[in-house]
VOPAGU-2260 file (C-alpha; in pm, 1 decimal, decimal comma):
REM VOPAGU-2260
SITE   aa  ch    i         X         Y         Z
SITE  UNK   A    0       0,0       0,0       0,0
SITE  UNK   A    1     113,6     341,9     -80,1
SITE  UNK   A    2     111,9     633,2     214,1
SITE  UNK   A    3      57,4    1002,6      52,5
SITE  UNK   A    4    -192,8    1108,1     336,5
SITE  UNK   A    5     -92,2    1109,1     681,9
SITE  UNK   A    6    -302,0    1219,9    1038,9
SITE  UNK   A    7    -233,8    1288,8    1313,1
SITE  UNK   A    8    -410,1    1299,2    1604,0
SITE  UNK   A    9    -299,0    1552,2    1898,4
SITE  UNK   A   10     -69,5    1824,1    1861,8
SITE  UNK   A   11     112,5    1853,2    2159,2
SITE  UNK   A   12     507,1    1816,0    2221,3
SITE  UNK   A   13     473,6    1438,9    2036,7
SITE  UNK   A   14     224,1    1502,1    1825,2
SITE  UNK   A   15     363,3    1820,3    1650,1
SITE  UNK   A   16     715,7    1653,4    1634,9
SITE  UNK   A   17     583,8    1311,6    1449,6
SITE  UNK   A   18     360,0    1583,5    1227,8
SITE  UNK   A   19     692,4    1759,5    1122,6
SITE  UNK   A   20     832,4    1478,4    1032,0
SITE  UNK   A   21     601,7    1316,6     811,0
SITE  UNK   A   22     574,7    1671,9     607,7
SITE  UNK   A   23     927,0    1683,5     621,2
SITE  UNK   A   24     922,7    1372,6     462,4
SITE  UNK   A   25     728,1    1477,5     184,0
SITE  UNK   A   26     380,0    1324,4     327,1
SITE  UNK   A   27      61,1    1588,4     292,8
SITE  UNK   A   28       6,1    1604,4     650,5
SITE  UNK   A   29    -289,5    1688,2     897,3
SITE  UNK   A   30    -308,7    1746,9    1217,3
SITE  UNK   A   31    -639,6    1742,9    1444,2
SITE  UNK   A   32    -661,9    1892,2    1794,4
SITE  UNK   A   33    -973,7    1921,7    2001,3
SITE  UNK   A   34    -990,5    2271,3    1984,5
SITE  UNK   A   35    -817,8    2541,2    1756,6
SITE  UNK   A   36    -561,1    2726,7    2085,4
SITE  UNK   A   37    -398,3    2360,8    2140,9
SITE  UNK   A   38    -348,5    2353,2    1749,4
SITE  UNK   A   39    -224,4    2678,1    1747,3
SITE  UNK   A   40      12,4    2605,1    2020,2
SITE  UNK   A   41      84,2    2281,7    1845,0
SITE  UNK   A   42     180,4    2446,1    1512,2
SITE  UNK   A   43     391,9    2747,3    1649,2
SITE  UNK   A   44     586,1    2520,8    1789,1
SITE  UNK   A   45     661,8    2310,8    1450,5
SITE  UNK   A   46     728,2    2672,6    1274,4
SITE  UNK   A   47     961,9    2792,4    1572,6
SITE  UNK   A   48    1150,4    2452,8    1557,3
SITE  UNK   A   49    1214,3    2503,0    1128,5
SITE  UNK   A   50    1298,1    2881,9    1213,7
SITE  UNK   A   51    1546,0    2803,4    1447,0
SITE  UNK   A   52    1688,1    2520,7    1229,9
SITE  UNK   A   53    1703,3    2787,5     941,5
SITE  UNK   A   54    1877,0    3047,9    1163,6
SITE  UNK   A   55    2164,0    2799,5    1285,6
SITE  UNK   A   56    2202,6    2658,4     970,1
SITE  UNK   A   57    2060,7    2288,8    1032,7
SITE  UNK   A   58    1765,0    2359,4     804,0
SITE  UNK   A   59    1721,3    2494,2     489,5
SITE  UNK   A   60    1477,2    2782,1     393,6
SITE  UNK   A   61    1351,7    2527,3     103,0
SITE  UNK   A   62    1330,1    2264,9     362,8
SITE  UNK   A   63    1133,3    2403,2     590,2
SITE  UNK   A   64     887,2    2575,7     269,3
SITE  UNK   A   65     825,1    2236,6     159,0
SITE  UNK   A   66     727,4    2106,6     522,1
SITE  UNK   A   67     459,6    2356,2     604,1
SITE  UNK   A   68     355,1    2343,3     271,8
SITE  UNK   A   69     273,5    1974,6     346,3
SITE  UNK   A   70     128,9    2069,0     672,7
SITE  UNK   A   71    -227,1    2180,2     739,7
SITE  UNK   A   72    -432,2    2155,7    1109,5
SITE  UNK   A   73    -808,4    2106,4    1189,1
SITE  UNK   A   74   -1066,6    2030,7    1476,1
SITE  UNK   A   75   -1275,4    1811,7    1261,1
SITE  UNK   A   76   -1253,2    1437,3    1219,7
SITE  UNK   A   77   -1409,7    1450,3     869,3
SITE  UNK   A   78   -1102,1    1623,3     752,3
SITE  UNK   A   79    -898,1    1312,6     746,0
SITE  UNK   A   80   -1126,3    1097,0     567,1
SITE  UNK   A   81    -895,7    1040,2     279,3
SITE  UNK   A   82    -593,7     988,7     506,0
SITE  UNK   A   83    -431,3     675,5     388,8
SITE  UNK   A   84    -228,7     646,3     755,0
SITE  UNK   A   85    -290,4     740,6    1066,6
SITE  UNK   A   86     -91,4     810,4    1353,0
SITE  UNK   A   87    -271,1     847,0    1715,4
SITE  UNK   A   88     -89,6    1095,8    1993,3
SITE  UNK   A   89    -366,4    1143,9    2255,2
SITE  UNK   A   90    -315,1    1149,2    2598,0
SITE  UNK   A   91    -242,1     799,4    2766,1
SITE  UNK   A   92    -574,8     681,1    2834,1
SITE  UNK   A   93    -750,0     401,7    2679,1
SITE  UNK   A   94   -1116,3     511,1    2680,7
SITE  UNK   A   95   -1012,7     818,1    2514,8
SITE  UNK   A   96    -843,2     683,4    2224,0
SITE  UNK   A   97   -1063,4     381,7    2154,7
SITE  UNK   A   98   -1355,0     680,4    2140,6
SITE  UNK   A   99   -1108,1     889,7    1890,5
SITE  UNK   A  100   -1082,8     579,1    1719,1
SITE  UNK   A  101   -1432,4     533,1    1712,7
SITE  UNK   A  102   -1526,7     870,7    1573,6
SITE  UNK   A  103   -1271,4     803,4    1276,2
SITE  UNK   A  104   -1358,2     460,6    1180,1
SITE  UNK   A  105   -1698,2     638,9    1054,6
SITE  UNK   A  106   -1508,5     833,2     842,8
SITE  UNK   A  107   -1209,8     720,1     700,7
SITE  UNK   A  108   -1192,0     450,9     417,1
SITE  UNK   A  109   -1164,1      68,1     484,8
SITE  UNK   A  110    -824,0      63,8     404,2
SITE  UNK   A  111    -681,2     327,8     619,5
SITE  UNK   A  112    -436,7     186,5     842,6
SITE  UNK   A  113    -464,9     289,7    1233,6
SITE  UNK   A  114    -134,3     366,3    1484,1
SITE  UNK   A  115     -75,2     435,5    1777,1
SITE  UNK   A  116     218,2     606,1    1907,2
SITE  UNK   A  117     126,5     480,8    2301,8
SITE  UNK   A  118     428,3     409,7    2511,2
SITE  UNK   A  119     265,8     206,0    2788,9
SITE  UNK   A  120     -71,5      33,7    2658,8
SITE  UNK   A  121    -132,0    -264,7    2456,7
SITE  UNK   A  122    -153,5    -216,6    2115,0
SITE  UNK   A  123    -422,5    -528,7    2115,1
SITE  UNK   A  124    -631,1    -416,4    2334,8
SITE  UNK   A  125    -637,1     -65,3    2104,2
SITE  UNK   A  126    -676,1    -282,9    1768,7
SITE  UNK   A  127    -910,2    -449,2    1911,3
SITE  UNK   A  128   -1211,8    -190,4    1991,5
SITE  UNK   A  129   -1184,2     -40,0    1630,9
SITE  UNK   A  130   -1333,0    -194,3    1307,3
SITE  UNK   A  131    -987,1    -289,4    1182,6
SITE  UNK   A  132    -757,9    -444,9    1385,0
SITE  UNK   A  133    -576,2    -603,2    1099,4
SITE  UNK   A  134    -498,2    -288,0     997,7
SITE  UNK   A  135    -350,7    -159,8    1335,5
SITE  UNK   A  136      -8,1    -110,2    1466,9
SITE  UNK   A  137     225,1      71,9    1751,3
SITE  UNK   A  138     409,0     311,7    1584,3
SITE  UNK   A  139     631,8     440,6    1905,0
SITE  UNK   A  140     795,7     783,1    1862,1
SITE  UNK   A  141    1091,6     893,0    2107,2
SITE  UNK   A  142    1123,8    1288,8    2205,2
SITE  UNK   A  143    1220,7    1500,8    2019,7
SITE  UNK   A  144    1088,1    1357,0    1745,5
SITE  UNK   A  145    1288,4    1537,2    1475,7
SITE  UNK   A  146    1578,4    1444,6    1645,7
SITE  UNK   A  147    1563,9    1107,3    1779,7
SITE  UNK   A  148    1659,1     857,6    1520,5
SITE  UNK   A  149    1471,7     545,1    1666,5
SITE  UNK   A  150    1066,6     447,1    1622,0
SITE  UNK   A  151     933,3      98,3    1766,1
SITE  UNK   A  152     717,3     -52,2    1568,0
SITE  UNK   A  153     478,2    -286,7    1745,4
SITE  UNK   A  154     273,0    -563,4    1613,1
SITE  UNK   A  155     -60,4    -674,3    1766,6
SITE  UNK   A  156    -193,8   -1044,3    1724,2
SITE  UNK   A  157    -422,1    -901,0    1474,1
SITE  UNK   A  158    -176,4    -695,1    1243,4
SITE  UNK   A  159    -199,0    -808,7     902,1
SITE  UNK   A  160     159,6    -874,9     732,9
SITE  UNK   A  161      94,8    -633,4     433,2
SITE  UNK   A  162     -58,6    -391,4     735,1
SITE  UNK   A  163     291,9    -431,9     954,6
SITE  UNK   A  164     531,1    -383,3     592,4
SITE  UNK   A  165     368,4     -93,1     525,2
SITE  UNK   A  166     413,1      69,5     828,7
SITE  UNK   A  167     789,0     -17,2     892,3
SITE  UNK   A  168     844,0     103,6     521,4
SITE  UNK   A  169     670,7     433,5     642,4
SITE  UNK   A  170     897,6     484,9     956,3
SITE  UNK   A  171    1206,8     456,4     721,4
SITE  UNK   A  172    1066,9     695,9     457,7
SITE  UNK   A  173    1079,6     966,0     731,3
SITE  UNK   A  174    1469,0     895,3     751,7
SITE  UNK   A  175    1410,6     692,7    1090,5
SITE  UNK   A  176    1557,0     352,2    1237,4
SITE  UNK   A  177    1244,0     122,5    1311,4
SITE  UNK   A  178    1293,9    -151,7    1534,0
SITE  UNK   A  179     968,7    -441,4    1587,6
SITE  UNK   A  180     908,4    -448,4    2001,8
SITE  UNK   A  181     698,1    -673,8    2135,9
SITE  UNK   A  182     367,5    -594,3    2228,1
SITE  UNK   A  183     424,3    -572,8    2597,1
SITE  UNK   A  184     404,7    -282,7    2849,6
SITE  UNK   A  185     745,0     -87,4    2834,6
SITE  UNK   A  186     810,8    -247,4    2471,2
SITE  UNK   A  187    1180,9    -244,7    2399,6
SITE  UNK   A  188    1336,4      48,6    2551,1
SITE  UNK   A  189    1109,6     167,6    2803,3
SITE  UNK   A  190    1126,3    -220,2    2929,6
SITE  UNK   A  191    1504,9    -158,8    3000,2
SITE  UNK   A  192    1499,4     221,0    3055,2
SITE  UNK   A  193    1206,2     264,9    3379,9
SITE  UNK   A  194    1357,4      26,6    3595,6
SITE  UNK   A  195    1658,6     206,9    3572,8
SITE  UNK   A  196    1502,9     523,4    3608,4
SITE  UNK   A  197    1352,4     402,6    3958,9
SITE  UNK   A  198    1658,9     279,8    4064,4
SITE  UNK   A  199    1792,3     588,1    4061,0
SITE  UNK   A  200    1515,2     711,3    4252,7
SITE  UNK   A  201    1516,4     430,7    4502,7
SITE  UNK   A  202    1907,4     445,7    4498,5
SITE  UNK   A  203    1919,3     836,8    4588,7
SITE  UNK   A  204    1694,1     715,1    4841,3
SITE  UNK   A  205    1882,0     507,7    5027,7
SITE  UNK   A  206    2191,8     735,7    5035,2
SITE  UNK   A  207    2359,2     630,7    4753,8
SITE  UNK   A  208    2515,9     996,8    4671,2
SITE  UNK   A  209    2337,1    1296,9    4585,4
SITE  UNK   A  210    2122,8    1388,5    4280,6
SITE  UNK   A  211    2382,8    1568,2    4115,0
SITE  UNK   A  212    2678,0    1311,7    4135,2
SITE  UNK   A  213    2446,5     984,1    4051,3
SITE  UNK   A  214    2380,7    1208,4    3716,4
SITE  UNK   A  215    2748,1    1267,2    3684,9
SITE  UNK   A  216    2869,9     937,9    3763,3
SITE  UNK   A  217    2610,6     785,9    3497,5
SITE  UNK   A  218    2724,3    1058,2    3240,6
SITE  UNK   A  219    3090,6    1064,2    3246,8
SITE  UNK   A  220    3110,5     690,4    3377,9
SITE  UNK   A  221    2861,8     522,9    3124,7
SITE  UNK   A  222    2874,4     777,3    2828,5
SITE  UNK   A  223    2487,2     810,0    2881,4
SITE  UNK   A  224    2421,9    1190,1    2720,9
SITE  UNK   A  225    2244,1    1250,7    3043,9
SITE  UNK   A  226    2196,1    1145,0    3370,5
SITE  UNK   A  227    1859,4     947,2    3490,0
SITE  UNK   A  228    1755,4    1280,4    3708,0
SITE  UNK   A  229    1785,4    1478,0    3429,8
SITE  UNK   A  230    1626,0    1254,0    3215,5
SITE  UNK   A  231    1366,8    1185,4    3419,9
SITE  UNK   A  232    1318,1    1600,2    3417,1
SITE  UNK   A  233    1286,4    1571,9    3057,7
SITE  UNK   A  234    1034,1    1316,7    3010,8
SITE  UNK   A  235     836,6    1432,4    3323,7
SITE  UNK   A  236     784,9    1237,8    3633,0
SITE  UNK   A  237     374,8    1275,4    3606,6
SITE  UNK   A  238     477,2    1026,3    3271,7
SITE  UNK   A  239     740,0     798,0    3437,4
SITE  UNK   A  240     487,2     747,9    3726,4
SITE  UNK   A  241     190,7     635,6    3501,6
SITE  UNK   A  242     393,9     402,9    3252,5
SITE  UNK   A  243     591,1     229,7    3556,6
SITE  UNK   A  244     255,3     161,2    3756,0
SITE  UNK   A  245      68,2      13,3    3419,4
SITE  UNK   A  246     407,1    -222,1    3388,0
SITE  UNK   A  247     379,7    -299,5    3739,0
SITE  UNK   A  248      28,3    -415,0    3699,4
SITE  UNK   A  249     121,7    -579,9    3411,8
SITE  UNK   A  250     436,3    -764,9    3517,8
SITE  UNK   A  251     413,5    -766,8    3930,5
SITE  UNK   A  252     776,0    -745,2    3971,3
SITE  UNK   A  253     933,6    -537,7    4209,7
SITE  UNK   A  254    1163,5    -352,0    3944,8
SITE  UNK   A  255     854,6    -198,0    3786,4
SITE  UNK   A  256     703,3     -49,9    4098,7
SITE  UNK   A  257     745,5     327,7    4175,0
SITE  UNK   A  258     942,7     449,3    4439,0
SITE  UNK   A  259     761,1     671,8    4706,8
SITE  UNK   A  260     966,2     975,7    4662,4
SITE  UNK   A  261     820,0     965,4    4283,5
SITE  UNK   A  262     444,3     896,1    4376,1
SITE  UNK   A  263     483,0    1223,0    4629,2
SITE  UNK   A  264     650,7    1476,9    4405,4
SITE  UNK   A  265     373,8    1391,4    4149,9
SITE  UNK   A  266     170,8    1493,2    4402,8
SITE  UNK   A  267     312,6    1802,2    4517,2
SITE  UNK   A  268     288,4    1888,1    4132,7
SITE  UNK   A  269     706,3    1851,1    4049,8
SITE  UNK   A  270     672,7    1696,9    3757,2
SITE  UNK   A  271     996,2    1801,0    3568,8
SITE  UNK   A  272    1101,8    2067,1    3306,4
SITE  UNK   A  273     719,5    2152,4    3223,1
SITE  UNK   A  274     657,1    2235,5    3573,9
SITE  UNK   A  275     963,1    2419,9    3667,1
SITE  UNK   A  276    1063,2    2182,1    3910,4
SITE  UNK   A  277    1146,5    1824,0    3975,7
SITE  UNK   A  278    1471,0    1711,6    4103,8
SITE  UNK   A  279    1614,8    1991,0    3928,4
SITE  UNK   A  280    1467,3    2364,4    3926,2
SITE  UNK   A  281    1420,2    2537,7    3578,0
């Protein structure tokens, strides 16, 4: 199957960064938000992204033309009718994407192929509640999107073979690295990456050293680019906490299970970067 149409639905920090991509890649792109300020926000920040790649030189001015040319936004389902992929990147919440997926499996045509980009949930369980599940996949995006090199791509029971081709041929058209995960909480890298990421919590804990030299010691001892504490920053503690208690449910082992010092500064709202605080202050 050939992809020229691409959606995508949500245009928050993932969702903007898997749209620019796909235009990027040459792919007539829409976006659909809920409401027209989030897909404002959403679309400012794909131009300021391509502005500041033009300014330092990484992107060219007929680059970034071309890729919002390709790109266009709306609040309306109907508008992605003749979309022959698309891409899901909701919030992390089952009910609410098998109801998005509800709304466009009135729409779109039988042959439309359905992803998610879901870090956490199973892909079957997704495929399953629409009218296609042979025609549905994980199609797991890191952040930043137009910088990270790697996408899972995750197979249900129910994924057709010409369904799962197609897809892994689409992640390399955008210039990525796909990789086939299982379709199992945490998939490949999240399955090895969280239960290090709450062993530094548990480890700082305990008294192992403090937050700034178990980042330094991981950096400069491991090559990591960054330490867990500032990674965990970066991808926001609110989001660690949620994937590492639906792999804990999932798995019941110990490694998986958040540490109480995470669970509390959820609570008290320090949730990383986009809060101003979390281990670090911003």
């Amino acid at each position: 199957m050939q992809i020229k149409t691409v959606g995508i639905l949500g245009c928050g920090l993932m969702g903007s960064g898997i749209a620019q991509v796909c235009a990027a890649a040459g792919y007539k792109t829409i976006v659909r938000e809920v409401e027209e300020g989030f897909l404002e926000k959403g679309m400012g920040r794909i131009e300021k992204f391509l502005a500041d790649g033009v300014a330092k030189g990484k992107v060219t001015a007929d680059a970034q033309a071309k890729t919002l040319g390709n790109l266009s936004g709306t609040t309306k389902f109907d508008d992605l009718k003749l979309c022959d992929l698309i891409i899901e990147a909701i919030v992390e919440n089952v009910d609410e994407k098998t109801k998005t997926f509800a709304a466009l499996d009135a729409v779109v045509t039988d042959q439309t192929i359905f992803c998610s980009n879901t870090s956490s949930l199973c892909i079957m369980e997704l495929a399953a509640r629409t009218k296609r599940p042979d025609r549905f996949a994980g199609l797991h995006f890191f952040n930043p999107v137009p910088l990270m090199k790697l996408v899972e791509v995750i197979r249900a029971l129910t994924t057709s073979d010409e369904a799962y081709k197609t897809v892994f041929a689409f992640a390399q058209s955008l210039g990525k690295e796909p990789i086939t995960a299982p379709d199992k909480p945490g998939f490949i890298v999240n399955r090895l990456l969280v239960p290090y990421l709450l062993d530094a919590i548990r480890s700082y804990e305990h008294g192992l050293g403090t937050i700034e030299d178990i980042d330094k010691g991981m950096k400069l001892g491991t090559g990591y680019p960054m330490g867990p504490f500032t990674l965990l920053d970066f991808v926001g503690l609110d989001t660690t906490y949620y994937i590492a208690n639906i792999m804990f449910d999932e798995y019941r082992e110990p490694a998986y299970a958040p540490p109480p010092l995470l669970k509390r500064m959820v609570l008290a709202g320090r949730l990383g970067r986009k809060s101003g605080q979390g281990f670090y202050k911003y």
